[in-house]
VEXFI-142233 format. One record per residue (C-alpha): x, y, z. Coordinates in steps of 0.1 Angstrom, whole numbers, plus 5000, padded with zeros to 4 digits. Example, Ala and Ser with C-alpha at 12.3 -4.5 7.8 and 13.67 -1.06 7.14 Angstrom:
<site east="5123" north="4955" up="5078"/>
<site east="5137" north="4989" up="5071"/>
This chain:
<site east="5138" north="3139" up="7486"/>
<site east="5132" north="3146" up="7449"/>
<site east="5120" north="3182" up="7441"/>
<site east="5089" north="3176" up="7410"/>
<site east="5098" north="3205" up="7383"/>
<site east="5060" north="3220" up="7373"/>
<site east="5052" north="3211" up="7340"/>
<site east="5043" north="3243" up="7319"/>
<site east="5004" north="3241" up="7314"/>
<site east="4996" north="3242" up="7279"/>
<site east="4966" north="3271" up="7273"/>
<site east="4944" north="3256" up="7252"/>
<site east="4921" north="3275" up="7233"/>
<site east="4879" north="3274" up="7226"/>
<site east="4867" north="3281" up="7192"/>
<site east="4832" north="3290" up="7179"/>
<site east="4814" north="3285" up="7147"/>
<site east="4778" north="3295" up="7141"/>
<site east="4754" north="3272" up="7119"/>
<site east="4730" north="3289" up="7099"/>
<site east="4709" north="3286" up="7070"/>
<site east="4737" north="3295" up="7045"/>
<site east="4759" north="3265" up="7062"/>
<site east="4788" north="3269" up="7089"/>
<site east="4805" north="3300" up="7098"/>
<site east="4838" north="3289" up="7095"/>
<site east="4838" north="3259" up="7070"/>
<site east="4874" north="3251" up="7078"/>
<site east="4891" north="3259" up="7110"/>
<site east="4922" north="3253" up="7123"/>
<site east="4931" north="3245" up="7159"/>
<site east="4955" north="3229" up="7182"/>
<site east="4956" north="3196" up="7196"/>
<site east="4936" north="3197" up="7231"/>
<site east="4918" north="3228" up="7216"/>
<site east="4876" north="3231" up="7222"/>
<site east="4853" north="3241" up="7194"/>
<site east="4817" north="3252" up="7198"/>
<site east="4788" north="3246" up="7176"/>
<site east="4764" north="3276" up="7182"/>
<site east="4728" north="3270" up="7160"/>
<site east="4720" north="3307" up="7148"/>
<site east="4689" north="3291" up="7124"/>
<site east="4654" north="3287" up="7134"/>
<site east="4659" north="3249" up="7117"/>
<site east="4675" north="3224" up="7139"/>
<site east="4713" north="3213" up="7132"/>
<site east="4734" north="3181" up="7141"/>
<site east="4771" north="3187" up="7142"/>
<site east="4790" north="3153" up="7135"/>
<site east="4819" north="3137" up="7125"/>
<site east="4818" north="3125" up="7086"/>
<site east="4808" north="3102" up="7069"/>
<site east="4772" north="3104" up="7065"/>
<site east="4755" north="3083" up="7082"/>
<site east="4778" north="3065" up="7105"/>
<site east="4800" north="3092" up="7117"/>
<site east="4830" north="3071" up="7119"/>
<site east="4858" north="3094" up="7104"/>
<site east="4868" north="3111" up="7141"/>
<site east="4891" north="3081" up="7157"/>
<site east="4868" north="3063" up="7178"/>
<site east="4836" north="3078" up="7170"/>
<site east="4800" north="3064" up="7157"/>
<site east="4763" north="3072" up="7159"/>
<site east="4758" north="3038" up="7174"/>
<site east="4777" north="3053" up="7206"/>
<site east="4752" north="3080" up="7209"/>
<site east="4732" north="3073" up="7242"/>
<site east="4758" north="3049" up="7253"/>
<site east="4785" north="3062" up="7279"/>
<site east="4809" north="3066" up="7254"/>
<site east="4786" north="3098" up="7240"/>
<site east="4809" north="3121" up="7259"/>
<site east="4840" north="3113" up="7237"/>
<site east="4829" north="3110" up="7200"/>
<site east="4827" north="3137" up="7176"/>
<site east="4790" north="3140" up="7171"/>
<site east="4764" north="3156" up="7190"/>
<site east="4737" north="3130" up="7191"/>
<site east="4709" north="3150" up="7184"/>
<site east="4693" north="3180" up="7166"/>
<site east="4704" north="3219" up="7179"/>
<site east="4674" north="3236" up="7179"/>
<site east="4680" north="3275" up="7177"/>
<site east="4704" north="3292" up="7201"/>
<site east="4717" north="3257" up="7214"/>
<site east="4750" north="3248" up="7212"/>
<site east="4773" north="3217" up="7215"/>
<site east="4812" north="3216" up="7224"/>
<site east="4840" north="3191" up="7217"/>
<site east="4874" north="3193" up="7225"/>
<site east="4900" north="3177" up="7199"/>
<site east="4924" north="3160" up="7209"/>
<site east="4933" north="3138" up="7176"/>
<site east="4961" north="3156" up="7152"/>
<site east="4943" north="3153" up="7116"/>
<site east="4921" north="3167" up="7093"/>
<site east="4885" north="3164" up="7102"/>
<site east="4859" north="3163" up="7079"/>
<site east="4823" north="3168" up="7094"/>
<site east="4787" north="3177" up="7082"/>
<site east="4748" north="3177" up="7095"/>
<site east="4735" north="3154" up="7097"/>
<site east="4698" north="3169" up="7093"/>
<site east="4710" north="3184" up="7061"/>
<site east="4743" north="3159" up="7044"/>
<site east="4743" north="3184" up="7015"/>
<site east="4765" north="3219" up="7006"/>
<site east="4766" north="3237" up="7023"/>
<site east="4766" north="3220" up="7057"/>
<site east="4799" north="3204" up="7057"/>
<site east="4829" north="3216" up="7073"/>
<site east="4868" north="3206" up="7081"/>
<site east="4886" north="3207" up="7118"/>
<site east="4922" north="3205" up="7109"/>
<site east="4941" north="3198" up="7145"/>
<site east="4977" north="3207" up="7145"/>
């Protein structure tokens, strides 16, 4: 009989940035690999969160706009639609990279921000 050794569970961590009308909280944030960051919309004008580039959302391996109301809507680097105020929108990183991302309400300064996932 073979005895399984435990893997050590990696912690990973959650991260937040607020949107508001002066842009992103945290412009560029770094995180781990597996880590969770949260989009929290602290503006009384609605925000959508997305990979670059404006419009397709493409940069984030394996995302696009054209997968938003699809199945594949879960794992893609966009939120597929506007945060109106106090929403919020999550998504966990699991790509090593830098990520460039923006609103894609507002594809100007200063709504654009950087994930970089070590």
């Amino acid at each position: 009989q073979t005895v399984q050794q435990a893997q050590p569970k990696v912690q990973s961590a959650e991260h937040t940035i607020e949107i508001t009308s002066s842009g992103y909280s945290q412009p560029a944030l770094t995180v781990k690999a597996g880590d969770t960051v949260t989009w929290v919309n602290k503006d009384a004008t609605p925000h959508w969160p997305a990979s670059a580039r404006h419009p397709t959302h493409q940069v984030y391996p394996g995302s696009d706009i054209e997968k938003c109301g699809t199945p594949e809507q879960k794992n893609i680097f966009d939120a597929c639609d506007s945060l109106k105020q106090g929403e919020s929108w999550s998504f966990t990183f699991n790509q090593k990279g830098e990520w460039n991302y923006h609103d894609h309400l507002k594809a100007e300064p200063p709504f654009f921000g950087k994930i970089i996932v070590e």
